[in-house]
C-alpha positions in Angstrom: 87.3 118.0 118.5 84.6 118.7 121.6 82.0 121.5 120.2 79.2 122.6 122.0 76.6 122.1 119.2 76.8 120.4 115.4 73.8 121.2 112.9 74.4 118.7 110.5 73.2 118.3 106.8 71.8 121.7 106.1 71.6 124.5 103.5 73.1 128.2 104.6 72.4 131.5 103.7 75.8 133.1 102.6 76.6 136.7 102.9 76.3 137.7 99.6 72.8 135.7 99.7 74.2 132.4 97.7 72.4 129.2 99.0 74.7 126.5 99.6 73.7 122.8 100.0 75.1 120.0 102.3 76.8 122.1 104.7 77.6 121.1 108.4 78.2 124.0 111.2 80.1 123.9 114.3 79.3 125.5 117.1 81.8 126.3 120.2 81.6 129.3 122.9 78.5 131.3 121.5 80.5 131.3 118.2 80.5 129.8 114.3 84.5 128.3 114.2 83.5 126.2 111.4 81.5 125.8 108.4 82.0 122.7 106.3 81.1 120.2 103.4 78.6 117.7 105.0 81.6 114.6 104.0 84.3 116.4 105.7 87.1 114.1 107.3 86.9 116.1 110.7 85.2 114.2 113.7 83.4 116.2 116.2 82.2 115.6 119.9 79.4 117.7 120.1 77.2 118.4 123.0 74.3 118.5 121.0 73.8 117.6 117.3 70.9 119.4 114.9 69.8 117.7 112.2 69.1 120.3 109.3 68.5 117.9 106.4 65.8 120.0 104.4 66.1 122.9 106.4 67.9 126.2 105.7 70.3 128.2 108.0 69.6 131.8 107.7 70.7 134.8 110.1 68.1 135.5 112.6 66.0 138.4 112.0 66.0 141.8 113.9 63.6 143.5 114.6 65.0 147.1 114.4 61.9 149.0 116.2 59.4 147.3 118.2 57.5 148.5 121.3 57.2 145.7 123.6 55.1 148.3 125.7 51.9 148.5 123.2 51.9 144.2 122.8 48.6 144.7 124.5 46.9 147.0 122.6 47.0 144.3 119.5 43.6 144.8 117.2 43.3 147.9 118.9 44.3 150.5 116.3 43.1 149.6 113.0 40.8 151.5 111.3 41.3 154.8 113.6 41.7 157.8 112.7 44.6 159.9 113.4 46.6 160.9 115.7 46.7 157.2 117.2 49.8 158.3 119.0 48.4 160.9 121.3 44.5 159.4 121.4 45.2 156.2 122.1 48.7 155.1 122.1 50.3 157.3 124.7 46.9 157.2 127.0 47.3 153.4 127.0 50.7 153.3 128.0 50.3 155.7 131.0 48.1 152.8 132.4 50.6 150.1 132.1 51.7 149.1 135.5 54.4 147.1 136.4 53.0 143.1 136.3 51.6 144.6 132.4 54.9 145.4 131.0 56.3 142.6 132.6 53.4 140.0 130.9 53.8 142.2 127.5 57.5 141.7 127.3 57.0 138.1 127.5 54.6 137.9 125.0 56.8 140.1 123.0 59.5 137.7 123.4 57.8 134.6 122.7 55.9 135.9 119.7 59.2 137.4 118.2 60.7 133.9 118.8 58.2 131.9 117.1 58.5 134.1 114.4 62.3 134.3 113.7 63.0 137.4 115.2 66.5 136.8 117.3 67.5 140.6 118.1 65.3 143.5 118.5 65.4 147.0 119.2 62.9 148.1 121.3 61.8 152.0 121.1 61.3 153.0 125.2 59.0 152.9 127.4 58.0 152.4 131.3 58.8 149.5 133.8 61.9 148.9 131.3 64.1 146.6 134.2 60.7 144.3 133.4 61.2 144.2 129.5 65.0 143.4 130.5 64.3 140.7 132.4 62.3 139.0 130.0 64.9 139.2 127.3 67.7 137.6 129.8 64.9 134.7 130.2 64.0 133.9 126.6 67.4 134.5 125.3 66.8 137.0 122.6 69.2 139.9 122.1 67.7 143.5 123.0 68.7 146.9 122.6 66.8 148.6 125.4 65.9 152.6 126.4 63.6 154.2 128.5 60.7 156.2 127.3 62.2 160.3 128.0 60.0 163.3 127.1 60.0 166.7 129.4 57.4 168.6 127.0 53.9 168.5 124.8 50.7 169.4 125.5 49.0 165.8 124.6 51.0 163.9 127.0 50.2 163.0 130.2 51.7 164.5 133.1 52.5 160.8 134.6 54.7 160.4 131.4 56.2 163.9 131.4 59.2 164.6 134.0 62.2 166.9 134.0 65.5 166.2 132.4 67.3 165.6 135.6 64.6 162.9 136.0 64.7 161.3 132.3 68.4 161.4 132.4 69.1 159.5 135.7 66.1 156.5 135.0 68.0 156.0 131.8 71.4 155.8 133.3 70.0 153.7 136.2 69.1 151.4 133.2 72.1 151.8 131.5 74.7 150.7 134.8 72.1 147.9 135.9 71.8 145.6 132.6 74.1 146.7 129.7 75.8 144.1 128.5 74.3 141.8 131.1 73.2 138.5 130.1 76.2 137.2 128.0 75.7 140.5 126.5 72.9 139.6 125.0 71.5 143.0 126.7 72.1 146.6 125.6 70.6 149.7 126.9 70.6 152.7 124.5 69.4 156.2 125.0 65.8 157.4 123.6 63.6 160.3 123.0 60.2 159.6 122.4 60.0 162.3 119.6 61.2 165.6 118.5 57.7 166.8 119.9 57.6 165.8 123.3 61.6 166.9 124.1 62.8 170.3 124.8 66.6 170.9 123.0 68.1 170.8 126.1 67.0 167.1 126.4 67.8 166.4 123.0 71.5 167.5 123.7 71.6 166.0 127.2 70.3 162.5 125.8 73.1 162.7 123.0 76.2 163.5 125.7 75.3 160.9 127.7 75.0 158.1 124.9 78.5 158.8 124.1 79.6 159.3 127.1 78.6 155.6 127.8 79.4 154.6 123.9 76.3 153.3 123.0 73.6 154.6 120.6 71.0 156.5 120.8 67.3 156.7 118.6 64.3 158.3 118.0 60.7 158.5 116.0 61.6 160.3 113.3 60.0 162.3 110.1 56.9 159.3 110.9 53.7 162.3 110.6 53.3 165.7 108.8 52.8 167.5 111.6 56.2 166.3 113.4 58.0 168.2 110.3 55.0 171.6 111.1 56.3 171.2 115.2 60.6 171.6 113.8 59.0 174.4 110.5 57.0 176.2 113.5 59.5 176.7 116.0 63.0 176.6 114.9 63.0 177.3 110.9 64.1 173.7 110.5 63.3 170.2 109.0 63.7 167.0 111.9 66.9 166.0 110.7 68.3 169.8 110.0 67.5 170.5 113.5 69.3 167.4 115.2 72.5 168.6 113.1 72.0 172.1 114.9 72.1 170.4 117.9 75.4 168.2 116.9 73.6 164.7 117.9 74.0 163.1 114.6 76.2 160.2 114.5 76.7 157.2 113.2 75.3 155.6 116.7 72.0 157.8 116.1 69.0 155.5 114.8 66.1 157.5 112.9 62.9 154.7 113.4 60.5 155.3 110.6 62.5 158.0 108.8 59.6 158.5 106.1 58.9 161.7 105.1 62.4 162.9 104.3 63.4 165.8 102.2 66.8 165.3 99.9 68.9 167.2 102.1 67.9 165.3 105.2 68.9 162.4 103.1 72.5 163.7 102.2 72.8 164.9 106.5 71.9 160.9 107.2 74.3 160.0 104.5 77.3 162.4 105.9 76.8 161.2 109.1 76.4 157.5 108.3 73.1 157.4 110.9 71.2 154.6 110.3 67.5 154.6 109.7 64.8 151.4 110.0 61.8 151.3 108.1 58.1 149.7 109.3 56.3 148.6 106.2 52.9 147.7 107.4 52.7 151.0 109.7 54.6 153.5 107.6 51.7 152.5 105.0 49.2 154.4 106.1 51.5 157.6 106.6 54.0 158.0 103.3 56.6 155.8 101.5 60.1 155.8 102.8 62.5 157.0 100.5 64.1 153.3 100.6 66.0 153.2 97.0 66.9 156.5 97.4 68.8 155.9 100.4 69.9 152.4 99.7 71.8 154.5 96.5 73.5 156.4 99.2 74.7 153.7 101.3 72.6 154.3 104.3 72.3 151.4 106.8 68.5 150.5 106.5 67.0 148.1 109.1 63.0 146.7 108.8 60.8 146.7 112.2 57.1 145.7 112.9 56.6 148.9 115.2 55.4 146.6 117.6 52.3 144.0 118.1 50.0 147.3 118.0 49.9 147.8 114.2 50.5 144.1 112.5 52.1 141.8 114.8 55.7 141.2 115.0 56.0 138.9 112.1 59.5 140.1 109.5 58.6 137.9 107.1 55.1 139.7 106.8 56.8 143.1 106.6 59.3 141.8 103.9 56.4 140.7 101.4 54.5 144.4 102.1 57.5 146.2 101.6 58.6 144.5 98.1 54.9 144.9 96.5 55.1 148.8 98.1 58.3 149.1 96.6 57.6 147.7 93.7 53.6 149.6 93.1 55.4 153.2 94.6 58.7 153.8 93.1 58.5 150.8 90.0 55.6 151.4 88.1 56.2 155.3 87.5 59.1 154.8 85.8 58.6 150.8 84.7 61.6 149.3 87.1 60.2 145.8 88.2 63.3 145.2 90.1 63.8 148.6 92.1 63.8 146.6 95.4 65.4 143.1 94.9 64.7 140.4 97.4 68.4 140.2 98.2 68.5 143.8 99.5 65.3 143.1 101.4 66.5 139.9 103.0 69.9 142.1 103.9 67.7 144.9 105.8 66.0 142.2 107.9 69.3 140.4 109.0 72.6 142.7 108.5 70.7 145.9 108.1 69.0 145.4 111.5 72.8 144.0 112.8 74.0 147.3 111.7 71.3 149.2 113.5 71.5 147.5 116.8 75.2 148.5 116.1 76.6 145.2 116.5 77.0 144.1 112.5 80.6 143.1 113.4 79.3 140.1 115.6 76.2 138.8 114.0 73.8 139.2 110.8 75.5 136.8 108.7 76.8 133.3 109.0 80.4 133.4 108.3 82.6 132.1 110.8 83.5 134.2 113.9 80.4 135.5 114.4 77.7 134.6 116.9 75.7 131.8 116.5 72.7 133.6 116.2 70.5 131.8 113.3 67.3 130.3 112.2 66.4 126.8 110.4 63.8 127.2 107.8 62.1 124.3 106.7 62.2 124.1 103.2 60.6 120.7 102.7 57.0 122.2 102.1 54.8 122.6 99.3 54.9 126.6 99.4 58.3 126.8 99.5 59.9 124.0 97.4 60.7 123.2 94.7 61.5 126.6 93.7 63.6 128.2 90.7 65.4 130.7 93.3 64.9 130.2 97.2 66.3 133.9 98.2 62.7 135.1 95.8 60.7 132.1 97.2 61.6 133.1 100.9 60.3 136.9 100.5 57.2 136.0 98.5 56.4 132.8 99.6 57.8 131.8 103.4 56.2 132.4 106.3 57.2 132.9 110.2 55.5 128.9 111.1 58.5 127.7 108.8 60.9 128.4 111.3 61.7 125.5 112.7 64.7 126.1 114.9 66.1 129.6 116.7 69.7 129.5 117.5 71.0 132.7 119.6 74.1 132.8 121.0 74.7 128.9 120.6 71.9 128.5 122.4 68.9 126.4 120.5 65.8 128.9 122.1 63.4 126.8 119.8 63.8 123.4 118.7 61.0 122.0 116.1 58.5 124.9 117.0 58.8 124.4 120.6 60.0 127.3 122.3 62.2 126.1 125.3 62.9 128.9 127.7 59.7 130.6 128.3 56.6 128.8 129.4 54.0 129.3 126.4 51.2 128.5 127.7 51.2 130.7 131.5 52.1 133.8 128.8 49.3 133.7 126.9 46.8 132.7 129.7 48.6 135.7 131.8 48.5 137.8 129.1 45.1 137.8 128.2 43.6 138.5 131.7 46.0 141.8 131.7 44.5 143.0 128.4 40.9 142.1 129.9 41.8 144.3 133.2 43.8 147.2 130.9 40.2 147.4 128.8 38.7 148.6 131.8 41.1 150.1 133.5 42.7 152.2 130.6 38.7 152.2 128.9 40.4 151.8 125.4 
């Protein structure tokens, strides 16, 4: 039998998180059509053959809310005092010119790539066609929106037009590269934040993402005075006032979704939205609700909220996220195991599948879904021997012991070398941007 691509010899992830040994996996048109004991009888021709002896298949990350805009503004942001968003943040990005997103989104790409990340959901912003372009090159998956805001006093006038204006560059986006690039590309629709949109844009956004069937997000419930803004002017909690406007859905993404009242948990429960959480970032403004809503079903995803606040490492947000957990909701009421490394491991892979709205085709490797996996290498004195591998990959694994990145069939990285974008011209490029955006943007 003729395959495009045979990993031979390895360990797999199951879907119900179960490590199996001495597995082979065949690969054939972007898809898993087999998975097999490593002394099956079957003989295959493959194009290319993997050896994964000591190395173990997992689904490949997502990164459920990035902002490939912000790469540049890494080490930046620490130790500032709020709001970040409109001081610095937003004042940053007004900058960005065409070659910078272009550079960032490469850097994006080839960070996320080193570190496991193989889908990601990026939160809006300028020069998008340029962030597109770099995901068709280095073969991730991307769910893509433009930035949209029409109102608020702290943002620049460069970044503020009108709705007829917001609507059409998103739809330009949306007929140019959904779906594009072996549909690896999606292009959702975005509002910056509750803040910065009147309701008119809020509803106008929301008809046009079903119009076009795809799905739609914002920042949401991320800083107290988001929740003052919807109290202040229309009697109404974030979520409350989205369900006014009828634009919940299960296609609606809520990124950061921390400081959340019980009812706006039961309104993202009713409408099966989905949510994604940011460990390292939502730190420093609350803790997300996460057991809560895992009790109610919700979809949760995990994001690194972009290079700005941590870098984009998963496996860095997974180990914060268990010990926040674990310090916030455990200790005051003596549950050690309130977030289990399972469930954690299922946010980064299927939760984040679900998010991007595409759980159906990858997130788990089970045959008939896309080949879109990573190869672990477990032969290292961190990581084995270990008592329980699904534990020892949360607290112990990092993102240098990926080894392999697999998306679509497609080996991106093969023994840490990332084949499809040029490495070293990133991060010589991407450094002289930064040095010209210090002075030019004079963060």
């Amino acid at each position: 039998m003729k395959t495009d691509l045979l990993i031979k010899h390895c360990s797999i992830l199951t879907s119900d998180f179960e490590i199996k040994h001495g597995q082979n996996i065949v690969i054939q048109d972007q898809k898993i059509i087999a998975i097999e004991e490593d002394n099956t009888t079957q003989i295959y021709q493959a194009k290319e053959i993997l050896n994964g002896k000591g190395k173990l298949v997992m689904p490949g990350l997502i990164d459920a809310h990035t902002h490939t805009n912000q790469h540049l503004l890494r080490g930046r942001i620490s130790d500032e005092y709020p709001m970040i968003w409109t001081r610095i943040m937003v004042p940053f990005e007004s900058n960005l010119r065409e070659d910078d997103v272009a550079i960032s989104a490469e850097l994006s790409c080839l960070e996320m790539l080193k570190a496991g990340t193989t889908g990601f959901i990026d939160a809006g912003g300028s020069y998008m066609h340029k962030v597109a372009e770099a995901v068709a090159s280095s073969g991730l998956r991307g769910a893509l929106s433009c930035s949209t805001m029409d109102t608020g006093d702290a943002i620049p006038a460069s970044m503020k037009t009108t709705m007829e204006e917001n609507i059409q560059r998103s739809k330009n986006l949306f007929d140019t590269y959904h779906g594009k690039a072996d549909g690896r590309i999606h292009v959702w629709y975005s509002l910056r934040s509750l803040i910065t949109c009147t309701p008119e844009l809020i509803q106008k956004v929301y008809e046009m993402a079903k119009a076009d069937g795809t799905g739609m997000q914002t920042h949401m419930n991320e800083y107290p005075n988001e929740i003052s803004y919807c109290l202040e002017n229309f009697q109404m909690r974030p979520y409350e006032l989205l369900e006014s406007l009828g634009v919940l859905d299960e296609n609606f993404l809520g990124a950061h979704s921390i400081l959340l009242s019980e009812h706006e948990m039961e309104l993202i429960q009713q409408y099966n939205s989905k949510v994604v959480h940011c460990p390292i970032s939502n730190a420093g403004k609350g803790f997300t609700k996460s057991p809560g809503l895992m009790q109610k079903g919700v979809g949760i995803g995990l994001g690194t909220d972009g290079a700005a606040h941590s870098g984009l490492s998963l496996f860095d947000q997974m180990k914060v996220f268990k010990s926040l957990m674990r310090a916030f909701w455990g200790v005051p009421i003596f549950d050690p195991v309130v977030m289990p490394s399972k469930n954690i491991l299922d946010m980064a892979t299927l939760g984040g599948a679900k998010a991007m709205l595409q759980d159906e085709q990858f997130g788990t490797i089970e045959v008939g879904k896309k080949a879109d996996m990573i190869l672990i290498d477990m032969y290292q004195p961190h990581i084995a021997p270990t008592h329980q591998l699904t534990n020892t990959l949360i607290e112990s694994a990092n993102s240098k012991d990926v080894a392999d990145v697999i998306v679509n069939g497609q080996i991106l990285m093969k023994n840490r070398e990332v084949l499809t974008l040029d490495e070293e011209r990133i991060k010589y490029e991407s450094k002289k941007a930064m040095d010209d955006l210090i002075v030019r943007a004079k963060i």
